[in-house]
N, C-alpha and C positions, 0 to 999 in steps of 0.2 A: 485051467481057465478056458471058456468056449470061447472057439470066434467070434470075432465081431460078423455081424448081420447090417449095416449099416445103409445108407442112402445107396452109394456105389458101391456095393461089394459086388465083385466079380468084375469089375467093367475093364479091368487092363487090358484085353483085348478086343472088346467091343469100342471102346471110346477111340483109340490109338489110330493117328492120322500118320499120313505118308510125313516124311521129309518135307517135302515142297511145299503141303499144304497147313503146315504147323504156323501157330500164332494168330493174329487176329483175321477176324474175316476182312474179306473189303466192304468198308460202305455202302454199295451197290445193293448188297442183300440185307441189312438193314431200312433201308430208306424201300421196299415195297410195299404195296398195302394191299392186304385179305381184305378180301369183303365178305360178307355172310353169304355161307352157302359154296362159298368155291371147296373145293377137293383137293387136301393136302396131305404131304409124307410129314411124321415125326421124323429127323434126323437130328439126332441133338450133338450140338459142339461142344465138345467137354472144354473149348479155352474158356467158356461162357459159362459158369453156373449157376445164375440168376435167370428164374422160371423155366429149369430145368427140368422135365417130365422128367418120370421113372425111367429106368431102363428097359424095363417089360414090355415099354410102348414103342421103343425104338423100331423104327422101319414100318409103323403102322400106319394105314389109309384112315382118315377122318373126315368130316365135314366140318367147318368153321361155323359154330351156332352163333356166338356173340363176343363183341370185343369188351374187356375190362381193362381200362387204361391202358396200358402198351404189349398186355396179353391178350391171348386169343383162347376162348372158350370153343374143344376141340370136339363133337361126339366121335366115340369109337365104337364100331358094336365088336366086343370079347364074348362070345361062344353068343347069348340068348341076351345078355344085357347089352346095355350102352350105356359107356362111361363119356363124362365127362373130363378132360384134362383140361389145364391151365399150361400154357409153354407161348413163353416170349418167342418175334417172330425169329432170332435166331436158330432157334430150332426147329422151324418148321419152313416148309419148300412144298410150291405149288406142285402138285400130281401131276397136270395135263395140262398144256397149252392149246387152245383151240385154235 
């Protein structure tokens, strides 16, 4: 029988958090608000798996185009295109603080 090829395959060691920082976020990072156009990282928390991007996107630089309810509509330009992701803000973290 072939492997499964599934959502997360391969991610046991990509998703895997320290010790310390195992189990839910704090609040803090929940409660900020994107606005269109700020400069964000994909980092996705695997204790979260609702509006969980691919893993392909993980550690990727994006632009916030548009919010749909409590997601955020992410461009990414991959090689000559630019994708759109969908990823709640749990998985995503502002780039640069001015």
């Amino acid at each position: 029988m072939p492997n499964s090829k599934g959502y997360r395959h391969s991610t046991r060691r990509l998703f895997t958090k320290s010790p310390r920082k195992r189990g839910i976020q704090p609040l803090g990072r929940l409660l900020i608000k994107y606005n269109v156009g700020d400069q964000v990282v994909i980092k996705i928390d695997s204790a979260i798996q609702k509006g969980m991007p691919h893993r392909r996107y993980q550690g990727k630089f994006g632009v916030i185009s548009e919010v749909r309810g409590r997601a955020y509509v992410i461009k990414i330009k991959v090689g000559n295109m630019t994708k759109d992701i969908i990823a709640r803000p749990e998985h995503v973290y502002i780039a640069m603080q001015k």
